[in-house]
PALUMVO-966182 format. One record per residue: x, y, z of N, C-alpha, C in turn. Coordinates in steps of 0.001 Angstrom, whole numbers, plus 500000, padded with zeros to 6 digits. Each point is the difference from the previous one (the first is absolute). Example, Ala and Ser with C-alpha at 12.3 -4.5 7.8 and 13.67 -1.06 7.14 Angstrom:
// residues 2
<r n_east="513190" n_north="494310" n_up="507800" ca_east="499110" ca_north="501190" ca_up="500000" c_east="500900" c_north="501200" c_up="500000"/>
<r n_east="499650" n_north="501050" n_up="499280" ca_east="500820" ca_north="501190" ca_up="500060" c_east="499230" c_north="501090" c_up="500730"/>
// end
This chain:
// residues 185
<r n_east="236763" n_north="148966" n_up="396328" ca_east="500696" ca_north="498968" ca_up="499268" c_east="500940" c_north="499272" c_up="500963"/>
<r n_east="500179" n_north="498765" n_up="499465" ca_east="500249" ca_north="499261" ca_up="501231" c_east="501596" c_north="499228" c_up="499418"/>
<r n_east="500871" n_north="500524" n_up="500640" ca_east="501309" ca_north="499466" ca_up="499841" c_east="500652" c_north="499299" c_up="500438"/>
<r n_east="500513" n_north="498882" n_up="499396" ca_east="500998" ca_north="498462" ca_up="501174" c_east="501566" c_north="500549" c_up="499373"/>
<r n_east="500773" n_north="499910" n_up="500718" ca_east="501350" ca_north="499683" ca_up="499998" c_east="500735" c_north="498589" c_up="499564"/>
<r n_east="500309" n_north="500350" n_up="498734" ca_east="500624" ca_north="499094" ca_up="499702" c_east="501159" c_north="499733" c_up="499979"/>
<r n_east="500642" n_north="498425" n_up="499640" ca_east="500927" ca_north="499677" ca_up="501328" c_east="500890" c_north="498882" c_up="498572"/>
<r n_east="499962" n_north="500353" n_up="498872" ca_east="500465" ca_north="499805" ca_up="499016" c_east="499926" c_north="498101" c_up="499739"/>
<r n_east="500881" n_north="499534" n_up="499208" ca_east="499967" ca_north="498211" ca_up="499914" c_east="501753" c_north="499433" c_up="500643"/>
<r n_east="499550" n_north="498882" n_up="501175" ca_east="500712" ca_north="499517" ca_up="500686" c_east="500653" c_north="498947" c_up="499297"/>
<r n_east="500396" n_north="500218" n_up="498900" ca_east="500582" ca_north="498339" ca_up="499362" c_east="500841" c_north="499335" c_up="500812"/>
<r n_east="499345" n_north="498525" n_up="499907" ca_east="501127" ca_north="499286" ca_up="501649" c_east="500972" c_north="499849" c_up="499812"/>
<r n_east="500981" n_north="499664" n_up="500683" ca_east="501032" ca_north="499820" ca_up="499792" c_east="501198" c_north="498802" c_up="499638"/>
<r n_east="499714" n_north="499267" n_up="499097" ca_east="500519" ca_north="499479" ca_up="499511" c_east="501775" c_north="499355" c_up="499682"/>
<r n_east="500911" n_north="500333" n_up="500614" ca_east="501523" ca_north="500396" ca_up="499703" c_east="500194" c_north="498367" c_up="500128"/>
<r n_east="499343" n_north="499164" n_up="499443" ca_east="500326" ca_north="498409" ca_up="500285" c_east="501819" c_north="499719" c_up="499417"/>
<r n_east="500250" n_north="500669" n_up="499016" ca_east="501005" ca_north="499760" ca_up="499687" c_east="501277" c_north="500885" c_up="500497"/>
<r n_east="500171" n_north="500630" n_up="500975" ca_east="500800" ca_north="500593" ca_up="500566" c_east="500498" c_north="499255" c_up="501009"/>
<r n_east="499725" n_north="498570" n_up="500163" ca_east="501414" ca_north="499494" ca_up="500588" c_east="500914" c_north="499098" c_up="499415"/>
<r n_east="499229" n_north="499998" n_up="498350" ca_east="500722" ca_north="499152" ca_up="499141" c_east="501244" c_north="500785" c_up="499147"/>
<r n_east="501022" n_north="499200" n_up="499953" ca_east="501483" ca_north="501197" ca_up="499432" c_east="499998" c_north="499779" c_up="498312"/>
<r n_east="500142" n_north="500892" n_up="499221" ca_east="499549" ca_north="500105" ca_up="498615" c_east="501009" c_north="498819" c_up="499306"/>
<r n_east="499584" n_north="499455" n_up="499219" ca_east="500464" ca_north="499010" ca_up="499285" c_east="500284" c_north="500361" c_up="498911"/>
<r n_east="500894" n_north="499635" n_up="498772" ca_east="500360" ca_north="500507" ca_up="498244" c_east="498879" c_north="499266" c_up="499478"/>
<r n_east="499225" n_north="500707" n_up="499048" ca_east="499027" ca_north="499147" ca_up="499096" c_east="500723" c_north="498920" c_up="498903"/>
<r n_east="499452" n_north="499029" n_up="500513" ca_east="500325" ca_north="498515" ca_up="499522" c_east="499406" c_north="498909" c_up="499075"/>
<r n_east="499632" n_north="499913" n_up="498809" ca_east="501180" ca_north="500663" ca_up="499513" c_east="499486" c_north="501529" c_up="499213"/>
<r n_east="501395" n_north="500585" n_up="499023" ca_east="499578" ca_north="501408" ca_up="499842" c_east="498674" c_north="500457" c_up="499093"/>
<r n_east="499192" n_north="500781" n_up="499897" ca_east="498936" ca_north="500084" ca_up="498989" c_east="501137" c_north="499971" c_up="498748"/>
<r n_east="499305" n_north="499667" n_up="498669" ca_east="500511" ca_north="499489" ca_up="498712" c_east="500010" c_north="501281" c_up="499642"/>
<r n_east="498894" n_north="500729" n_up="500251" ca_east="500311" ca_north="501567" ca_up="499169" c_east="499797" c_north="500906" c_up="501282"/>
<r n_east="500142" n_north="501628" n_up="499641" ca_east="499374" ca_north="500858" ca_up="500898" c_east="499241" c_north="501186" c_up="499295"/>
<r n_east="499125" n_north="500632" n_up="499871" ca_east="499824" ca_north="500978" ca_up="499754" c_east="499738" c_north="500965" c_up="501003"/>
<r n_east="501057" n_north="500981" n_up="499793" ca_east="500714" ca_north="501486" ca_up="500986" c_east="498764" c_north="501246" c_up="499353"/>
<r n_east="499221" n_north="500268" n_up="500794" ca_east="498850" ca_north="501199" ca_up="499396" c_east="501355" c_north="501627" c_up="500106"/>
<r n_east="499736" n_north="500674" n_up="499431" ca_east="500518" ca_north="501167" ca_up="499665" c_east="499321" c_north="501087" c_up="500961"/>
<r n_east="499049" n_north="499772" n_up="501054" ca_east="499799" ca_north="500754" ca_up="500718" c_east="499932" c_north="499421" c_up="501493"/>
<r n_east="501020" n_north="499578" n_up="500587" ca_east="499537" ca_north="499363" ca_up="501227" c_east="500410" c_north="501560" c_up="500874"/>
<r n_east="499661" n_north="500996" n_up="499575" ca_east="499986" ca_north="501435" ca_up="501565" c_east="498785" c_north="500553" c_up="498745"/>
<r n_east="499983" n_north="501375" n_up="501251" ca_east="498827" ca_north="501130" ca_up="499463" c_east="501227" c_north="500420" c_up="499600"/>
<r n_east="499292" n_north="500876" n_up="498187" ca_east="500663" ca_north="500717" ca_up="499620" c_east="499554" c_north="499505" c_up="498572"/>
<r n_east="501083" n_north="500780" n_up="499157" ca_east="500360" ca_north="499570" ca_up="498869" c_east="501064" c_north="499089" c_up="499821"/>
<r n_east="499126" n_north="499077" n_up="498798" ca_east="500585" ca_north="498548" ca_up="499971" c_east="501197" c_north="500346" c_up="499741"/>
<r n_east="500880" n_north="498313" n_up="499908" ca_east="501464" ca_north="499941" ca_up="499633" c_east="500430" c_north="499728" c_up="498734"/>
<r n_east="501032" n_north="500564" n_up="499229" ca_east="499795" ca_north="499984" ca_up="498588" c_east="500988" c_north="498548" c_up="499451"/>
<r n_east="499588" n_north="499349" n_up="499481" ca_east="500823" ca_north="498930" ca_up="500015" c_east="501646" c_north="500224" c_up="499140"/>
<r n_east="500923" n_north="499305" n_up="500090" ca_east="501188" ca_north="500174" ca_up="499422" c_east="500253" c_north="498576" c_up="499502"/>
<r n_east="499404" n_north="499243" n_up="499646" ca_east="500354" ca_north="498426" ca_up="499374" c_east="498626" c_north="500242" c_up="499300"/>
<r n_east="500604" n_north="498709" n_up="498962" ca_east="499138" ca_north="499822" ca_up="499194" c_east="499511" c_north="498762" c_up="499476"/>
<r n_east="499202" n_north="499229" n_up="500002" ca_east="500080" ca_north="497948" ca_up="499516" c_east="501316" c_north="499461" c_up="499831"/>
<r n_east="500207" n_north="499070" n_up="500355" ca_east="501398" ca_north="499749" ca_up="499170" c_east="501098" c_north="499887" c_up="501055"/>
<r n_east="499834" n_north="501131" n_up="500244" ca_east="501197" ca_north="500372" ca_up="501316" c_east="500195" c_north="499212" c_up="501421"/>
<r n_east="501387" n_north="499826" n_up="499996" ca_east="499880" ca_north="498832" ca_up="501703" c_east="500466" c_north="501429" c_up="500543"/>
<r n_east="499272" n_north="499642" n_up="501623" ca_east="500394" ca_north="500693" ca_up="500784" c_east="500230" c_north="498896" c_up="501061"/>
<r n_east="500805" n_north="501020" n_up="501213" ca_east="500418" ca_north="499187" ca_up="501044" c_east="499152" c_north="500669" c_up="501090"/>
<r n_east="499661" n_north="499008" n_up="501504" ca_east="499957" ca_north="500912" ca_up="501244" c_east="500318" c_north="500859" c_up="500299"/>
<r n_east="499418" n_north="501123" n_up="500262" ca_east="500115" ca_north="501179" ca_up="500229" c_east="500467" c_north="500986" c_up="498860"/>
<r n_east="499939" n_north="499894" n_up="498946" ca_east="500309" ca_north="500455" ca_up="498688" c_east="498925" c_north="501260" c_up="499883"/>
<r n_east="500103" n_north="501350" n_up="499922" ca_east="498934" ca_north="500855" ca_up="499774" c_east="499455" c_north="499548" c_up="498082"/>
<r n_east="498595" n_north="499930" n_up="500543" ca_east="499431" ca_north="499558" ca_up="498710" c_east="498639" c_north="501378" c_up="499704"/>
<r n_east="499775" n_north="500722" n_up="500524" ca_east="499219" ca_north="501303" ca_up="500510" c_east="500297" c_north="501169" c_up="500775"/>
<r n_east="500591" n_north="501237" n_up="499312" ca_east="500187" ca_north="500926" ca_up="500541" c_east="498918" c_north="500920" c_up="500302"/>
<r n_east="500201" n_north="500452" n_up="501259" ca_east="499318" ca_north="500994" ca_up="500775" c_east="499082" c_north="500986" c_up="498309"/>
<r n_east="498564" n_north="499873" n_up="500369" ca_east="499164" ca_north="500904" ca_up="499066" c_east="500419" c_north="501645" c_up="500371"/>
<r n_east="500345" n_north="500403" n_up="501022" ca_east="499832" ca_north="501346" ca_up="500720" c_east="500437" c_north="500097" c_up="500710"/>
<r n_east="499415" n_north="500887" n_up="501083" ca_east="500745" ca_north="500642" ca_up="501284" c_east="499344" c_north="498957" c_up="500745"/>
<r n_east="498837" n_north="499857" n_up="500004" ca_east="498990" ca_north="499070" ca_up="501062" c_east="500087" c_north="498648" c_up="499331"/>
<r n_east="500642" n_north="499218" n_up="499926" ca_east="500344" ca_north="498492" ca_up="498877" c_east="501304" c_north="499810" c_up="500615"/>
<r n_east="500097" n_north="498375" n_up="499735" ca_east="501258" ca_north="499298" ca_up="500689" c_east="500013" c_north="499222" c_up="499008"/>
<r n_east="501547" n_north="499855" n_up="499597" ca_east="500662" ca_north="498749" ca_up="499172" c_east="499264" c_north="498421" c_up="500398"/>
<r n_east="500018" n_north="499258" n_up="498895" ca_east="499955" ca_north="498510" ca_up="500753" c_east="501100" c_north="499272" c_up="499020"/>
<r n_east="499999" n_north="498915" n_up="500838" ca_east="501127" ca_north="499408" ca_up="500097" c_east="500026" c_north="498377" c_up="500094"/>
<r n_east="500199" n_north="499455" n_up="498584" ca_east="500013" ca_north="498322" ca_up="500011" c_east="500155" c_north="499112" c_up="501239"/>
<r n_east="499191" n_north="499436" n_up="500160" ca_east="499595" ca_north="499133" ca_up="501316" c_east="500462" c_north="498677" c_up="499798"/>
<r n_east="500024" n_north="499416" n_up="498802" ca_east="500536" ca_north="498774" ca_up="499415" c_east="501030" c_north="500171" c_up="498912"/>
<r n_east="501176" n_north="498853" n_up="499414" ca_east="500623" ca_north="500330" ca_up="498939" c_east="499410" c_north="499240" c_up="498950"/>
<r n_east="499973" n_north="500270" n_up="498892" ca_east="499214" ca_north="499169" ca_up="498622" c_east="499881" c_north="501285" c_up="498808"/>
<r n_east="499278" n_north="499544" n_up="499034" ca_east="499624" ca_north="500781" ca_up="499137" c_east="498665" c_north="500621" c_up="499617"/>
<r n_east="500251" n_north="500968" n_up="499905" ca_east="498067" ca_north="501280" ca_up="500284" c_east="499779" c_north="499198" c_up="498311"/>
<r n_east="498558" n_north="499841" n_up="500486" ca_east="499279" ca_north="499093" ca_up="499140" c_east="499059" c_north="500835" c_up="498963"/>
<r n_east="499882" n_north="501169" n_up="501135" ca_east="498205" ca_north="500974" ca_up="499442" c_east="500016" c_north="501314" c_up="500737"/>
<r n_east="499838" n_north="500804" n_up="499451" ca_east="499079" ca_north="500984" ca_up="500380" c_east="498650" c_north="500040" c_up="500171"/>
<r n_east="499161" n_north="500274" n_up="501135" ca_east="498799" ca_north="499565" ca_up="499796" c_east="499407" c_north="501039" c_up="501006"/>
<r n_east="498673" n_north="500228" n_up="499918" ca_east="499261" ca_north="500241" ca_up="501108" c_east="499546" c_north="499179" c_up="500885"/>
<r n_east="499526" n_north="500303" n_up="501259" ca_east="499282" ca_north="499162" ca_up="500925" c_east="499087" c_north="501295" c_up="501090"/>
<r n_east="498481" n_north="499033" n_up="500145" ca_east="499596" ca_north="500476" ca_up="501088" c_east="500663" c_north="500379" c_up="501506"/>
<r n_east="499719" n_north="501104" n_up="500450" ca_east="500791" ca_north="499773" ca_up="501581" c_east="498696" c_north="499855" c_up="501001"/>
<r n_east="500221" n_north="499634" n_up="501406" ca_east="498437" ca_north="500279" ca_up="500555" c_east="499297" c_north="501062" c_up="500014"/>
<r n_east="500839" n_north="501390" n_up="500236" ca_east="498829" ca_north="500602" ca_up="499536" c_east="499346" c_north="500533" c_up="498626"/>
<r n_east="500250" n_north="499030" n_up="499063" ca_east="498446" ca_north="499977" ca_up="499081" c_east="501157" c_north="500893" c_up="498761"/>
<r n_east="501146" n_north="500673" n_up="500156" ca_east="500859" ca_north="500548" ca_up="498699" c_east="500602" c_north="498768" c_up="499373"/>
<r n_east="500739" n_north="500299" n_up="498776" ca_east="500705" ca_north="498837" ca_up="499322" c_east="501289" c_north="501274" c_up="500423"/>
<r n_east="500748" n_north="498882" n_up="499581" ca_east="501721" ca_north="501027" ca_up="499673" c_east="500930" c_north="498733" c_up="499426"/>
<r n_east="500808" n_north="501222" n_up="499274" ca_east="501299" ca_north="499301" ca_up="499479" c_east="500487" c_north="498575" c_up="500885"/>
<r n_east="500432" n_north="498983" n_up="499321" ca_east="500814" ca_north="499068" ca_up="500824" c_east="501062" c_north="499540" c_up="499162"/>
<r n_east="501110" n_north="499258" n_up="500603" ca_east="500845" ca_north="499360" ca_up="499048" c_east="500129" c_north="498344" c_up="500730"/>
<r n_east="500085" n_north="499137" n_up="498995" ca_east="499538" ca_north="498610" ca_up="500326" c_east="501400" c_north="499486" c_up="499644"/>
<r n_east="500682" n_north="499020" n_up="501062" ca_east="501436" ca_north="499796" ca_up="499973" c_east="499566" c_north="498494" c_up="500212"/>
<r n_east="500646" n_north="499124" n_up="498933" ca_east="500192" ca_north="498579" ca_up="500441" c_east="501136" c_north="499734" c_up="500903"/>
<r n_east="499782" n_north="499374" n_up="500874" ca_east="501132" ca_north="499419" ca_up="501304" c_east="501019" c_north="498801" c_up="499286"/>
<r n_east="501059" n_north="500704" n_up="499988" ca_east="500859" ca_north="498730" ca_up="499060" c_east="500735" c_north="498918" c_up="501707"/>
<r n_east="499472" n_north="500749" n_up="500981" ca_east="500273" ca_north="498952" ca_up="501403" c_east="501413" c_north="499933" c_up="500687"/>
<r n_east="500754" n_north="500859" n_up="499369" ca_east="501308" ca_north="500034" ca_up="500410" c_east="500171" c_north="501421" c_up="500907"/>
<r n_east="499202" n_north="500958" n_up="500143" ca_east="500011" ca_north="500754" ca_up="500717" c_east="501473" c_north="501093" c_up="500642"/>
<r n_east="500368" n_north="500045" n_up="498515" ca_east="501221" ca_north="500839" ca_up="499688" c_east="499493" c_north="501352" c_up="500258"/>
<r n_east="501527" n_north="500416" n_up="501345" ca_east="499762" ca_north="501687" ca_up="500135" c_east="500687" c_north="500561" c_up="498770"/>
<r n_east="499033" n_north="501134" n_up="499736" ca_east="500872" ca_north="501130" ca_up="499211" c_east="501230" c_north="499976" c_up="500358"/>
<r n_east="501095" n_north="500312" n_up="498995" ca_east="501737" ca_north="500153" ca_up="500310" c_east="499997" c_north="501838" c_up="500654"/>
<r n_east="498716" n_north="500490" n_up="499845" ca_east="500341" ca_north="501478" ca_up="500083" c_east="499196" c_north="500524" c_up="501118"/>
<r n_east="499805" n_north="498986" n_up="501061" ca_east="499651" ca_north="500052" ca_up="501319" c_east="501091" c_north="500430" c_up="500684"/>
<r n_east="499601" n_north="501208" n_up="500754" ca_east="501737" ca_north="500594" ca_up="500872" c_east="499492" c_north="500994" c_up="501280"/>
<r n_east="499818" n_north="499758" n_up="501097" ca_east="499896" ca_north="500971" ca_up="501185" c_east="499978" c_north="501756" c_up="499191"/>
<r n_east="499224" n_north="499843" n_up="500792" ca_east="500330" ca_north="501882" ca_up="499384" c_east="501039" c_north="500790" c_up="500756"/>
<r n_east="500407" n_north="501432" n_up="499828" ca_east="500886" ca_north="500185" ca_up="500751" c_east="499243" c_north="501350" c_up="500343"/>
<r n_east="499733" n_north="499567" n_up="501497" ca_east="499613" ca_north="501568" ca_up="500833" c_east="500671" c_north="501055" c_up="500430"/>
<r n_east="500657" n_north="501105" n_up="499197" ca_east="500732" ca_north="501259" ca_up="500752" c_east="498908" c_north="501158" c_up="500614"/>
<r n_east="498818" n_north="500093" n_up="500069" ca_east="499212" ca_north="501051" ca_up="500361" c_east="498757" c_north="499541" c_up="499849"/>
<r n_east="498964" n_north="501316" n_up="500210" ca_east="498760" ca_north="498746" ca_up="500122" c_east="499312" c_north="500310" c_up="497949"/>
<r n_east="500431" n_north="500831" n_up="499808" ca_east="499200" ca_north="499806" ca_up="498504" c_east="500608" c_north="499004" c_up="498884"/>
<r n_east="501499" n_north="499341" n_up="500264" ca_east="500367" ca_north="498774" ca_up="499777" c_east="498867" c_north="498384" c_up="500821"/>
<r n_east="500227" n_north="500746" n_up="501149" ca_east="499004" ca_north="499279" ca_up="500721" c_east="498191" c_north="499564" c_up="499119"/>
<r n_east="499549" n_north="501229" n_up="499552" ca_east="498897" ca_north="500055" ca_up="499542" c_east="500132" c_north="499623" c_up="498891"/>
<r n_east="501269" n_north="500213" n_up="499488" ca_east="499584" ca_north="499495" ca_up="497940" c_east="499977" c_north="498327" c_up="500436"/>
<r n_east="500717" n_north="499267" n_up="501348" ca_east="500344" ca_north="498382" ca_up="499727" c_east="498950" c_north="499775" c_up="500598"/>
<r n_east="499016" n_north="500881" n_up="500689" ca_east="498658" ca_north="498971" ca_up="500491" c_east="498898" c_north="500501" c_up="498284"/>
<r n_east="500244" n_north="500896" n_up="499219" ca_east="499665" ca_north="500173" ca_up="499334" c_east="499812" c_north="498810" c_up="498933"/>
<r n_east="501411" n_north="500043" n_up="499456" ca_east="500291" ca_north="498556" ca_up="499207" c_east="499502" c_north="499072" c_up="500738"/>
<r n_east="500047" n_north="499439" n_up="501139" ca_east="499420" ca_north="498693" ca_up="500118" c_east="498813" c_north="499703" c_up="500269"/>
<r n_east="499155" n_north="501003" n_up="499432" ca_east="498436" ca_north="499641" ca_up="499511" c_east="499320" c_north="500015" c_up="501206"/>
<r n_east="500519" n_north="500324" n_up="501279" ca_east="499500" ca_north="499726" ca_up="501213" c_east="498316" c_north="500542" c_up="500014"/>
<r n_east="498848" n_north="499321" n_up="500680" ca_east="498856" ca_north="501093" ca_up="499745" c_east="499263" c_north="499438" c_up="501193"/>
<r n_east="498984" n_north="500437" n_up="500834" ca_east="499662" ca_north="499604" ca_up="501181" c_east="499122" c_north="498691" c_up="499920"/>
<r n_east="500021" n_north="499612" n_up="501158" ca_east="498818" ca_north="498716" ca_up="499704" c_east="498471" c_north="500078" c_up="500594"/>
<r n_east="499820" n_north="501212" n_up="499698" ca_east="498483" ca_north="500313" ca_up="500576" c_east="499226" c_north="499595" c_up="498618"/>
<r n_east="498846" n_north="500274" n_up="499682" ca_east="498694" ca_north="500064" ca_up="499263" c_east="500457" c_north="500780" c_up="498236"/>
<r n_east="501007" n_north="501599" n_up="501010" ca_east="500272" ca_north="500764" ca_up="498162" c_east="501624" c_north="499398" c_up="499539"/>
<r n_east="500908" n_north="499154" n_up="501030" ca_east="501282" ca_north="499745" ca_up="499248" c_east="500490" c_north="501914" c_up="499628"/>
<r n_east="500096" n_north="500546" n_up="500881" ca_east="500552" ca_north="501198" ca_up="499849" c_east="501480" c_north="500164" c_up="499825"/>
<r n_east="500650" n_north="500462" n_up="499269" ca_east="501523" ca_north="499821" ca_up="499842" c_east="500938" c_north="500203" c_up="501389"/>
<r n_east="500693" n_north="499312" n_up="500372" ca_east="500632" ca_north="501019" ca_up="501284" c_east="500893" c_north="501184" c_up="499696"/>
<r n_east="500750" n_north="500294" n_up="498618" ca_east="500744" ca_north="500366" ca_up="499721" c_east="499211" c_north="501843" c_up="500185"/>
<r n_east="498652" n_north="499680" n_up="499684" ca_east="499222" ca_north="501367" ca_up="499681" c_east="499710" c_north="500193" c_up="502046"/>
<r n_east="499646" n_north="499151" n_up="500768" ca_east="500118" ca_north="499863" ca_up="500831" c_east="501019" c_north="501576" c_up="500727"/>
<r n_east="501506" n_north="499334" n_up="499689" ca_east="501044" ca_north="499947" ca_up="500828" c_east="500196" c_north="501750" c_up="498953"/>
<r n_east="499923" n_north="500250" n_up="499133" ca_east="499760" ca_north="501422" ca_up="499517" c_east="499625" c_north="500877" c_up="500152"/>
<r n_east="499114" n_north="500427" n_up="501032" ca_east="500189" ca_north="501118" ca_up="500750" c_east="500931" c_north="500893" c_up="500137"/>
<r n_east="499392" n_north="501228" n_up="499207" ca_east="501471" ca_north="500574" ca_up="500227" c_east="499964" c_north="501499" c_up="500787"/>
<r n_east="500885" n_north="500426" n_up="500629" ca_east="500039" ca_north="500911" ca_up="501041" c_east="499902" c_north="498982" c_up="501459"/>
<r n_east="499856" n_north="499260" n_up="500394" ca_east="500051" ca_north="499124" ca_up="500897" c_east="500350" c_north="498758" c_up="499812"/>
<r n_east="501030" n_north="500131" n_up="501381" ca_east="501279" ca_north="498694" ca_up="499891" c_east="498664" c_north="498757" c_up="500987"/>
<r n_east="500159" n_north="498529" n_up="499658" ca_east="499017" ca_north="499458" ca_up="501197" c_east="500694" c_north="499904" c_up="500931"/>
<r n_east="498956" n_north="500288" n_up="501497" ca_east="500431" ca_north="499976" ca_up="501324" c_east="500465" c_north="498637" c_up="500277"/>
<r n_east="498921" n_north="498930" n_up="499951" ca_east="499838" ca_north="498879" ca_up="500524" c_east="499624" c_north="499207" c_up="498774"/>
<r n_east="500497" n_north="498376" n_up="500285" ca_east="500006" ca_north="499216" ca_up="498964" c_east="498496" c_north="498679" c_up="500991"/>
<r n_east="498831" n_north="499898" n_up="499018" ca_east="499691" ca_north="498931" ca_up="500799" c_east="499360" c_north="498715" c_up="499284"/>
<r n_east="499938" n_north="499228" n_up="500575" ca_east="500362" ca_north="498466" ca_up="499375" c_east="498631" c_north="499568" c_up="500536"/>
<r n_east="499005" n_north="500138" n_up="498697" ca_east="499033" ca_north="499766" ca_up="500130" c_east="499099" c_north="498493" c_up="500119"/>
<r n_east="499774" n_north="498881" n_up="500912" ca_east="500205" ca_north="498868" ca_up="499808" c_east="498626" c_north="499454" c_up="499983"/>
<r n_east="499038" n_north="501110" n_up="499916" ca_east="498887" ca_north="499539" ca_up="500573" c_east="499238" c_north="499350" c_up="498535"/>
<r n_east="498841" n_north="499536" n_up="499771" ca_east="499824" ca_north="499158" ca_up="498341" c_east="498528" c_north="500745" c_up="500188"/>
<r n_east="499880" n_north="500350" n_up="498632" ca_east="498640" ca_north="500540" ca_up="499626" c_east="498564" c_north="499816" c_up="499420"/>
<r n_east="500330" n_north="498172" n_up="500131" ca_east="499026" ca_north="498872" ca_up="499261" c_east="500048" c_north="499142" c_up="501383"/>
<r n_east="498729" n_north="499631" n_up="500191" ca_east="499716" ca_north="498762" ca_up="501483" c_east="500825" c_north="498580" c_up="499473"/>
<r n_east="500265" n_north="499798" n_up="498677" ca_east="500513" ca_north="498930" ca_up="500134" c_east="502014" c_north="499969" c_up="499377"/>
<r n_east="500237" n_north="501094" n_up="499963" ca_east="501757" ca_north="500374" ca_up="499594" c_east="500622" c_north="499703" c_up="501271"/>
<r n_east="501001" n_north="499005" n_up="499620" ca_east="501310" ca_north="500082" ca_up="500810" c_east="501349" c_north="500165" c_up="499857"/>
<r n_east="500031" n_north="500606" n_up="498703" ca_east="501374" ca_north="500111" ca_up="499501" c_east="500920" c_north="500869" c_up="500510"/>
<r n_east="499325" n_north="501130" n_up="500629" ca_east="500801" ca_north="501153" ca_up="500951" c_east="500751" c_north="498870" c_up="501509"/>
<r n_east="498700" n_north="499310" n_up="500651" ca_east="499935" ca_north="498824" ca_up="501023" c_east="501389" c_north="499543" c_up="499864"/>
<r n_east="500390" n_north="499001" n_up="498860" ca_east="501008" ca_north="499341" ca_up="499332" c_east="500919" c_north="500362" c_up="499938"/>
<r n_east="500493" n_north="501047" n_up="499214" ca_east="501095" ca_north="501126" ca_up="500031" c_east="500266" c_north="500261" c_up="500681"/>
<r n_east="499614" n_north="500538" n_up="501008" ca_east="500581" ca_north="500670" ca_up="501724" c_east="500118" c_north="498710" c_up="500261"/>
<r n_east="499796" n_north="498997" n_up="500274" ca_east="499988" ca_north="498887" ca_up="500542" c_east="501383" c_north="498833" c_up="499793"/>
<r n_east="499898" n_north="500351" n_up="498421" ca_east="500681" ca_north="499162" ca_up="499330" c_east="501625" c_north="500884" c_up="499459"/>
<r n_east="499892" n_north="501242" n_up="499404" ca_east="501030" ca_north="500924" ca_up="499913" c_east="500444" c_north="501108" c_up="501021"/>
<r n_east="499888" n_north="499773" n_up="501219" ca_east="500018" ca_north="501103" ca_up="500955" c_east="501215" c_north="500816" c_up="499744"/>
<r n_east="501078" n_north="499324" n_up="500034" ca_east="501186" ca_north="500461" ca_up="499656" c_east="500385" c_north="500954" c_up="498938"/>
<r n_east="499625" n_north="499382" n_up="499058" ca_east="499858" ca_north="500680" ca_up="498502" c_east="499258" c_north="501257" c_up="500091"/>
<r n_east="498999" n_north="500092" n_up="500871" ca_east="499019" ca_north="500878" ca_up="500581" c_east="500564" c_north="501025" c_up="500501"/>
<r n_east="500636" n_north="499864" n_up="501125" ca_east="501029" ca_north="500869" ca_up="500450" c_east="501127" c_north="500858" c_up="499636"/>
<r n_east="500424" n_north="499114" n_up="499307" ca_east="501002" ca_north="500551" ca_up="499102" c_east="499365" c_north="501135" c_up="499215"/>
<r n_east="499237" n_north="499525" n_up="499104" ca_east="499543" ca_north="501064" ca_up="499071" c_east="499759" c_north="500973" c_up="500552"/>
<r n_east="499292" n_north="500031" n_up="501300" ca_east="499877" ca_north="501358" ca_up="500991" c_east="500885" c_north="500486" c_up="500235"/>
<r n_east="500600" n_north="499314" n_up="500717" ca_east="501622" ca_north="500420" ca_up="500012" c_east="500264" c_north="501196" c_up="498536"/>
<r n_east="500450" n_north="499510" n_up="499339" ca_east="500200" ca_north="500917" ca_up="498564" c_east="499471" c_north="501218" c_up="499631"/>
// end
């Protein structure tokens, strides 16, 4: 039997937009609908209901579980629907559908967290829904949980996992500072 070595698919490389610096969408979409599962895991359980204005950054979905991350109003306006929606891969899930009232009011109950240790540390990357930007959106919070081991090394992963993503590109590029810092921390 006769065997070739294979040498997997070379998708080219594409990064056309990595020398362009990100712009605010102009103008804002009129509505949004926020899916209830953007990580692996169990979905996020919503905490609003039609009717209700929320603001930027307003938790509108608490964490389903241990493996689940909060989400968190992206626009301010009023949640219109509960609804399902397809995701790409081929499931539906919960969503909540927020009309953009365009004024883009932060929550009043936006506040730095306060770090004394690292499991303070872990509940504020916890709360802020943080989840990776690979393929499963894995929580970082479940991440950084390990327990019996403190991490050695922190590393700042910049590399993009789609031939045509440049948003990692951008960020280092565009927030270096901000970048640092957070390492720093």
């Amino acid at each position: 039997m006769l065997f070739r070595r294979m040498k997997g698919v070379h998708a080219p490389h594409r990064k056309h937009t990595a020398g362009m610096p990100a712009v605010p969408m102009d103008p804002p979409p009129k509505s949004v609908t926020i899916p209830l599962s953007m990580h692996i895991g169990t979905p996020a359980q919503p905490v609003v209901k039609p009717g209700d204005k929320v603001f930027v950054g307003q938790l509108i979905a608490e964490a389903g579980g241990f493996v689940s991350a909060p989400i968190h109003a992206s626009v301010s306006g009023t949640v219109k629907a509960m609804t399902e929606i397809l995701q790409p891969n081929g499931r539906t899930c919960p969503a909540i559908v927020i009309e953009n009232d365009g004024q883009n009011t932060l929550w009043e109950g936006i506040r730095p967290p306060e770090i004394r240790d690292y499991d303070s540390f872990l509940a504020a990357v916890r709360a802020s829904g943080s989840v990776g930007l690979g393929g499963a959106g894995f929580p970082t919070a479940v991440k950084l949980a390990v327990k019996g081991k403190d991490p050695e090394a922190l590393i700042i992963n910049g590399a993009e996992c789609e031939p045509y993503i440049t948003s990692d590109t951008r960020t280092m590029l565009d927030e270096t500072e901000q970048i640092l810092r957070g390492a720093a921390m």
